[in-house]
C-alpha positions as CSV (number, residue, x, y, z in Angstrom):
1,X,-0.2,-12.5,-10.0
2,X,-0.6,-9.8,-12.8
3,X,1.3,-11.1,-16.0
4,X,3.2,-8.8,-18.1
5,X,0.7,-8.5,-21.7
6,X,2.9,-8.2,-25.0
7,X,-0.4,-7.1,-26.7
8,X,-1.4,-3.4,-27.2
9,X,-5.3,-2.6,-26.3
10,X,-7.2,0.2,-27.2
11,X,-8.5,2.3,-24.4
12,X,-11.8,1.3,-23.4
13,X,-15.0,3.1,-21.3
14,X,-17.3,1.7,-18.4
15,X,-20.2,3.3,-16.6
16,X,-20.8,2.7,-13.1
17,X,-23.2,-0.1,-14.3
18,X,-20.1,-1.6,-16.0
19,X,-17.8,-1.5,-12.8
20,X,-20.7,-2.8,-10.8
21,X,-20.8,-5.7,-13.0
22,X,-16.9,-6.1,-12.6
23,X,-17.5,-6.7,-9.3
24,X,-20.1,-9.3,-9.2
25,X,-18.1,-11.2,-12.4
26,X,-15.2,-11.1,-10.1
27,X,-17.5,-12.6,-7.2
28,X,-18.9,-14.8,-9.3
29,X,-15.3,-16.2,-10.6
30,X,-14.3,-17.3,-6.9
31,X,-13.0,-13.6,-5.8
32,X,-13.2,-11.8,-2.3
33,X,-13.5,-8.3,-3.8
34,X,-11.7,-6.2,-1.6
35,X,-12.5,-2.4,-2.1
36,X,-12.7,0.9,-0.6
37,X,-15.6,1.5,1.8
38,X,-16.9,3.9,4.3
39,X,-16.6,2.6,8.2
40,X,-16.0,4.6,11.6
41,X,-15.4,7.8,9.6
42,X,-12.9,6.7,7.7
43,X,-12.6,4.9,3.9
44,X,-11.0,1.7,4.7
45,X,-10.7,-1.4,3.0
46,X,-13.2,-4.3,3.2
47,X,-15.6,-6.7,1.5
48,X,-17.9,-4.9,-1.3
49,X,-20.5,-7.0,-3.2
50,X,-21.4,-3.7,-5.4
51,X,-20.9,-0.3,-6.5
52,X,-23.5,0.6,-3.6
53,X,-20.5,0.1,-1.2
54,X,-18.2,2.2,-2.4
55,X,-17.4,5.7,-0.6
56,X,-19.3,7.7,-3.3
57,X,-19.6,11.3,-2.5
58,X,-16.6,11.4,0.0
59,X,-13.2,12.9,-0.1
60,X,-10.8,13.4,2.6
61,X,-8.7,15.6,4.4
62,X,-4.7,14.7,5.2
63,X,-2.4,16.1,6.7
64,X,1.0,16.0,9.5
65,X,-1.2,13.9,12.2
66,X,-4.6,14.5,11.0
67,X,-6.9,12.2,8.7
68,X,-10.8,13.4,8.0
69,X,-13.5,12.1,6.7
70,X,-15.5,15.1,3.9
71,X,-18.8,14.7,2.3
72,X,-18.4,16.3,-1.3
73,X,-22.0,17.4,-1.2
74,X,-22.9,15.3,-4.0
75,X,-24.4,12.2,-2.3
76,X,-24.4,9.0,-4.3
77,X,-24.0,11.3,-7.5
78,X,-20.2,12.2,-6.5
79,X,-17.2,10.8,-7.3
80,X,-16.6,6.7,-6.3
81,X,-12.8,7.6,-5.4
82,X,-12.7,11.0,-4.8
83,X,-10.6,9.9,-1.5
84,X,-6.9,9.7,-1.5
85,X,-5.8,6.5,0.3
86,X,-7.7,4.4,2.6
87,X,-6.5,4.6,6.6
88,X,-5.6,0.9,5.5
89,X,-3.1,-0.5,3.1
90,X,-3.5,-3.7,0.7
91,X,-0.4,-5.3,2.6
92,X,-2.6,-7.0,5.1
93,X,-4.2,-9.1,3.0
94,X,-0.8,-10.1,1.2
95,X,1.3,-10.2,4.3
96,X,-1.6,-10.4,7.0
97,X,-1.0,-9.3,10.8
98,X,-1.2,-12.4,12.1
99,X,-0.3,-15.6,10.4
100,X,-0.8,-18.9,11.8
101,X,2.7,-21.1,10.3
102,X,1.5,-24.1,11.5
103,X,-1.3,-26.3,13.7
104,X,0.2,-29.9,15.5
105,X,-2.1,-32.5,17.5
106,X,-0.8,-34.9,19.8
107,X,-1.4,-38.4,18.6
108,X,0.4,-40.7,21.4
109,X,4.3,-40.0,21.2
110,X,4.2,-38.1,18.1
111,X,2.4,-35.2,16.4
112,X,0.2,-34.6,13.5
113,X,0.6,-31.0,12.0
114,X,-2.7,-29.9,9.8
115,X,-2.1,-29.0,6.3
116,X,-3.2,-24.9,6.1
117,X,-6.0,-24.8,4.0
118,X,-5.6,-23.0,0.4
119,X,-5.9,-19.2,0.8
120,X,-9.1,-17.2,-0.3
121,X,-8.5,-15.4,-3.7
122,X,-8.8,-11.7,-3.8
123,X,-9.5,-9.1,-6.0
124,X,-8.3,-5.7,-5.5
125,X,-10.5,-3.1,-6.3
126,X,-8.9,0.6,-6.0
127,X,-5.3,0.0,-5.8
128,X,-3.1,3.5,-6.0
129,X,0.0,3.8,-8.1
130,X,2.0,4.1,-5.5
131,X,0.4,1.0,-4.0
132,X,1.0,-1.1,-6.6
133,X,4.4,-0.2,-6.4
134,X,4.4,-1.0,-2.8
135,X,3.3,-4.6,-4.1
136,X,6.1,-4.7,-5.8
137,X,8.3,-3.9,-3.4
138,X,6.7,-6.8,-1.1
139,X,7.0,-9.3,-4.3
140,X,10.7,-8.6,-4.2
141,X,11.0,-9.1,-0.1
142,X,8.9,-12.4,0.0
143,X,9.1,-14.0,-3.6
144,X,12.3,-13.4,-5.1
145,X,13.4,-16.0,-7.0
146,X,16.3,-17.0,-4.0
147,X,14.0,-16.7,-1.2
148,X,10.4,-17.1,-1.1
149,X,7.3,-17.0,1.7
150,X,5.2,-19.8,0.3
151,X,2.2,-18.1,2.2
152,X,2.6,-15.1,0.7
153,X,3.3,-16.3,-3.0
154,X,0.1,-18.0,-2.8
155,X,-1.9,-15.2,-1.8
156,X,-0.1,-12.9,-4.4
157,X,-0.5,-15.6,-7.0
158,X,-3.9,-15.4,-7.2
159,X,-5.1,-11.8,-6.6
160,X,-6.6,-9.7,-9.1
161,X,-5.7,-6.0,-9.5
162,X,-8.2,-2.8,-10.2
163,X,-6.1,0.2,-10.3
164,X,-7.5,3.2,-10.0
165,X,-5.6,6.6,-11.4
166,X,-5.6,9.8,-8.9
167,X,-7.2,12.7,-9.9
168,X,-6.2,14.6,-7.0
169,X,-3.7,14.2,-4.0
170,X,-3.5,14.6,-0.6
171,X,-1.0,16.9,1.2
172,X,0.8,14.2,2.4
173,X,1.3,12.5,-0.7
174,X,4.8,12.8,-2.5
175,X,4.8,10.1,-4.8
176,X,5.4,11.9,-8.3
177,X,9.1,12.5,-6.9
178,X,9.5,8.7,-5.9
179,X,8.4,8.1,-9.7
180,X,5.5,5.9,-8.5
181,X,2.5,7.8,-9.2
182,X,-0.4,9.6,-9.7
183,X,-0.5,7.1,-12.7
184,X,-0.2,3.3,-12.8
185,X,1.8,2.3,-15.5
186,X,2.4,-1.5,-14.5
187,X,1.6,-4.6,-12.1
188,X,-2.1,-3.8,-12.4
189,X,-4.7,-6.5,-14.6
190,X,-7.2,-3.3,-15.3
191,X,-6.8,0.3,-14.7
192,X,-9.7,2.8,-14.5
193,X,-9.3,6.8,-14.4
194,X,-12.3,7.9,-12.9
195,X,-13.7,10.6,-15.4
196,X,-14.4,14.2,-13.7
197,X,-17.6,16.2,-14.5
198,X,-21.4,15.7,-14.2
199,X,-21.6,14.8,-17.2
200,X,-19.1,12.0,-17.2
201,X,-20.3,8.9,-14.8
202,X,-17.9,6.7,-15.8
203,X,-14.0,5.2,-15.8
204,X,-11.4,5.2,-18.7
205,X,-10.1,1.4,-18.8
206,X,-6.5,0.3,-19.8
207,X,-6.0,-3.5,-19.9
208,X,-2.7,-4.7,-18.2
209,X,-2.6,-8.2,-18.1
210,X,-4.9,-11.0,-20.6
211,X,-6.6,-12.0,-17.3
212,X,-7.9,-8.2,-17.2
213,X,-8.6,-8.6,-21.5
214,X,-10.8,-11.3,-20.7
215,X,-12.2,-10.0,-17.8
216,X,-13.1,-6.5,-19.9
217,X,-14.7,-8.7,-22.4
218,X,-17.2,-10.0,-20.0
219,X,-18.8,-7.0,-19.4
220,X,-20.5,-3.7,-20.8
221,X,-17.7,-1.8,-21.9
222,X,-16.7,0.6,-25.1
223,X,-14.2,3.0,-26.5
224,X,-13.2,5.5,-24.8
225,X,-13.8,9.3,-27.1
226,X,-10.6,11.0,-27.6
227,X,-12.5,13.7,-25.1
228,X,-12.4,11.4,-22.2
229,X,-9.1,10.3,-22.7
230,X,-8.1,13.9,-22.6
231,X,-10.1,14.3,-19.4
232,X,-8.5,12.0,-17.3
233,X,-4.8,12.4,-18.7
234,X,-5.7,16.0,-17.4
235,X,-7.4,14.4,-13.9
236,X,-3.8,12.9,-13.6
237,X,-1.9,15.7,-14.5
238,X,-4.0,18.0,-11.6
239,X,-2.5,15.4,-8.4
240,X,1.1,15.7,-10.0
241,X,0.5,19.3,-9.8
242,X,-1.2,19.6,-6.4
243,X,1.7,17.5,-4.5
244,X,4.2,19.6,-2.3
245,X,6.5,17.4,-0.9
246,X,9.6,15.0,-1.4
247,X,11.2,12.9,0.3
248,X,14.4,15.9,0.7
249,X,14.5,16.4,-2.5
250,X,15.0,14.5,-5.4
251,X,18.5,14.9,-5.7
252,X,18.2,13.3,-1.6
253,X,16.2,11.1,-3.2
254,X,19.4,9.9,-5.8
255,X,22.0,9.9,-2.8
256,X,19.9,8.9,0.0
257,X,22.5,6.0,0.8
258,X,25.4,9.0,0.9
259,X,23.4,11.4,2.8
260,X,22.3,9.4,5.7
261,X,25.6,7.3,5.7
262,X,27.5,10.6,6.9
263,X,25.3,11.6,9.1
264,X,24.1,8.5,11.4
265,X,25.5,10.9,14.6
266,X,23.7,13.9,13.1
267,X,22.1,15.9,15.8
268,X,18.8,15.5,14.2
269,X,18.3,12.4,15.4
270,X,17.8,13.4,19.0
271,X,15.5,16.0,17.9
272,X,13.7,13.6,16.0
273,X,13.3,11.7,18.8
274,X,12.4,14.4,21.1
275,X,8.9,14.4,19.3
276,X,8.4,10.8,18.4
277,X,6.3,8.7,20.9
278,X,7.7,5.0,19.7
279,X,4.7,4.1,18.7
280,X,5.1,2.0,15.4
281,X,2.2,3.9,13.8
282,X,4.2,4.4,10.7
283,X,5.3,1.1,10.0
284,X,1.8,-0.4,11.0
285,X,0.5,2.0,8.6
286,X,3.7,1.7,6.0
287,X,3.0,-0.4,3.0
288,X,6.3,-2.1,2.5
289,X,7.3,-2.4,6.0
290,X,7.2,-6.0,6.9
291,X,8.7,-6.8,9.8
292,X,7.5,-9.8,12.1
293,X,8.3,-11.8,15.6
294,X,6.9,-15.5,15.8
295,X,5.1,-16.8,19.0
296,X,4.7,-20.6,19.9
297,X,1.6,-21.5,22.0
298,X,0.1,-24.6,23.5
299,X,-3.1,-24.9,24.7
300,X,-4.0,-25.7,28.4
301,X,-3.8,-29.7,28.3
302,X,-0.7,-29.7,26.0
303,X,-2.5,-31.3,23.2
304,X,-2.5,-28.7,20.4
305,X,0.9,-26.5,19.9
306,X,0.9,-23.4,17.0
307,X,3.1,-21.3,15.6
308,X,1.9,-17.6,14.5
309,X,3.8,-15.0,12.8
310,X,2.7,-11.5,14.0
311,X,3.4,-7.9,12.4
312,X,6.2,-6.2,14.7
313,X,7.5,-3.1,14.4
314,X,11.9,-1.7,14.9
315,X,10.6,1.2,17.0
316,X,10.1,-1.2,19.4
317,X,12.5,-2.0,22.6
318,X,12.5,-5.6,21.9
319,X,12.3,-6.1,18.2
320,X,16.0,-6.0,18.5
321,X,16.8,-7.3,21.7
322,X,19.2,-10.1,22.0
323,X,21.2,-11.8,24.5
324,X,22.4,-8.9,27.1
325,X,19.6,-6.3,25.7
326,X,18.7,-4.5,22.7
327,X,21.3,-3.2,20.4
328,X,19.0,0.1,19.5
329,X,18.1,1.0,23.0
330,X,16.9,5.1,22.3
331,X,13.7,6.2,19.9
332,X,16.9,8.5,18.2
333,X,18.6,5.1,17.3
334,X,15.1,3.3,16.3
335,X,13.8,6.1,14.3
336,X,17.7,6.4,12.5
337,X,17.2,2.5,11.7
338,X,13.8,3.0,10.0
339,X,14.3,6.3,7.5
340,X,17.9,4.5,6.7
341,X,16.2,1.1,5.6
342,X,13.7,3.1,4.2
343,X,15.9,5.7,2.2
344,X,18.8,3.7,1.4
345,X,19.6,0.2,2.3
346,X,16.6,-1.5,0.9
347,X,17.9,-0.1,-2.9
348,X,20.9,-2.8,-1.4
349,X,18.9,-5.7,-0.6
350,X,16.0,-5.2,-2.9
351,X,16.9,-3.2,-6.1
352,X,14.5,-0.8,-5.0
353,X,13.4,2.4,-2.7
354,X,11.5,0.8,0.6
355,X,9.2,4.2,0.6
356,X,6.4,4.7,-2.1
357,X,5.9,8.0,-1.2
358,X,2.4,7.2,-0.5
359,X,2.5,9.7,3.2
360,X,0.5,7.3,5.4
361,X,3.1,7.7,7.9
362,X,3.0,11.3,8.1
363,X,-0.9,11.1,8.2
364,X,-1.0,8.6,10.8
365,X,2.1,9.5,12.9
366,X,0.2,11.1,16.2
367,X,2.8,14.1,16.5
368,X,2.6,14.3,12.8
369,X,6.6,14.0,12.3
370,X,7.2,14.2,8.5
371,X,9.6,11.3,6.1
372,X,10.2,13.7,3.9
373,X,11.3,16.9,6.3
374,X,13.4,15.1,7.8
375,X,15.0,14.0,5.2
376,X,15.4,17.4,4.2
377,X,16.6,18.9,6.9
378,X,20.0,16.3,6.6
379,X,20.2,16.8,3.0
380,X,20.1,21.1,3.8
381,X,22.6,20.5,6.3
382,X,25.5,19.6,3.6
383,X,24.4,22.4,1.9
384,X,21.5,20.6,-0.4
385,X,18.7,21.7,-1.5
């Protein structure tokens, strides 16, 4: 887990020779590098022994309900992160989608449960701002100091973080109004800013943590000229600048407890769920969400009995059924329960917004239904703007 670093550290340079390096020293110190990578038309995240895996030369498109793949014409010249946000999220490392709690053998009368076996140590290569702060979010749910997911604290404990600065955003993307982005400022061991231009193959390095000093010093690196600094302060700048949306508003964002609170019989709802097909896209795809149901199995001769933990979704019938039913039996009810959560109730339970701003869900929602319209449309309808 990243450390906070009292030390100031000059900003240093790599080359794509530099980062490639990263990676294998990260290998090499008994780190799964997990980074960005091209599969089935898509940049998703998986397994990369080298800079030769990463999605260079490939941008995407996003948008309400569509995602697509674009080839920036450069090849293996163009830019290592010139996408957005892979389809996937980092969540499913930290909080996987399935989770095995615990293994027992029959031995006689009793049982013997197996000891899980240490979990594998990753490194995170390409984290987004507003992922990170979607990390955070999932630190406070699973690891906070009164309640804590052993599981997931010693996953988290051991993971590395490579931040990656945006240079441009996606039209779903509304994160500079959720103060989480385009820029990591925390939670991160090293950030890079990829630098823009042909005649700048390289990253801008800030060191967050003294796991990510040391690290830097293990590999070719330099100061950064005052002109490349510049350049990717400016490649920043450019994604505040492109995004569009907010999540209703920032003044929405400051009152979203009040807003939705007088409204939970708003007629929006129905409309809402006119359109929307139940299908838990959104909080599949969501990077904070984190609800679960647990299954216990046997196997055929009654000798071996588990316990797994699975990712479930509320926008599901039974995810809040109970004796006599569920309590939220229509999408209008299920869909009301996820924006509020989202919006305002987490800041109650966890000190913090439960949506990064990140737009996966509007990307990946089939019928493209939008957070941060929505949200609008109840904050216009007390006269907000």
């Amino acid at each position: 887990m990243v450390e906070p670093d009292k030390q100031d550290h000059p900003i240093m340079a790599i080359d794509r020779d530099g980062l490639n390096a990263l990676i294998q020293r990260l290998a090499a110190e008994g780190y799964q590098v997990i980074g960005p990578r091209v599969e089935d038309a898509a940049v998703v995240l998986g397994p990369v022994a080298g800079v030769a895996d990463l999605p260079a030369g490939w941008t995407d498109e996003q948008s309400g309900g569509h995602y697509r793949l674009v080839a920036d014409g450069k090849g293996e010249a163009g830019a290592l992160f010139g996408y957005t946000l892979a389809a996937q999220g980092w969540k499913r490392y930290l909080h996987p989608p399935r989770t095995r709690l615990w293994q027992a053998h029959r031995e006689g009368r009793s049982w013997r449960v197996e000891a899980e076996a240490a979990p594998q140590r990753y490194a995170f290569l390409g984290v987004r701002a507003c992922e990170l702060s979607a990390i955070g979010v999932l630190d406070r749910v699973f690891d906070n100091g009164q309640f804590t997911d052993p599981g997931y604290a010693a996953r988290r404990s051991g993971t590395f973080i490579v931040a990656v600065n945006c240079g441009r955003a996606a039209a779903t993307c509304f994160c500079a109004s959720m103060d989480t982005g385009p820029k990591a400022h925390a939670g991160f061991d090293l950030a890079l800013t990829e630098l823009p231009g042909e005649d700048r193959a390289g990253f801008v390095v800030e060191v967050g943590s003294p796991a990510g000093a040391a690290m830097l010093q293990a590999i070719p690196h330099g100061p950064a000229a005052a002109a490349d600094i510049d350049a990717a302060e400016r490649a920043v700048a450019t994604a505040t600048a492109q995004m569009q949306r907010a999540a209703g508003g920032r003044e929405m964002v400051a009152d979203a407890a009040g807003v939705l609170s007088r409204n939970a019989e708003h007629p929006l709802w129905e409309a809402v769920a006119a359109r929307c097909l139940g299908c838990g896209n959104c909080t599949a795809v969501c990077p904070t969400c984190f609800c679960t149901s647990v299954e216990d199995t046997t196997d055929l001769s009654g000798e071996v009995a588990e316990r797994w933990r699975r990712w479930d979704s509320c926008f599901t019938l039974d995810f809040s059924y109970i004796h006599g039913g569920s309590v939220r039996r229509g999408t209008a009810s299920r869909y009301r329960q996820w924006i509020t959560h989202k919006l305002s109730y987490w800041h109650e339970q966890f000190g913090t917004s439960g949506c990064v701003g990140c737009g996966r869900c509007i990307t990946w929602c089939p019928v493209g239904i939008d957070i941060t319209e929505e949200a609008r449309a109840l904050a216009e309808s007390e006269g907000r703007t």
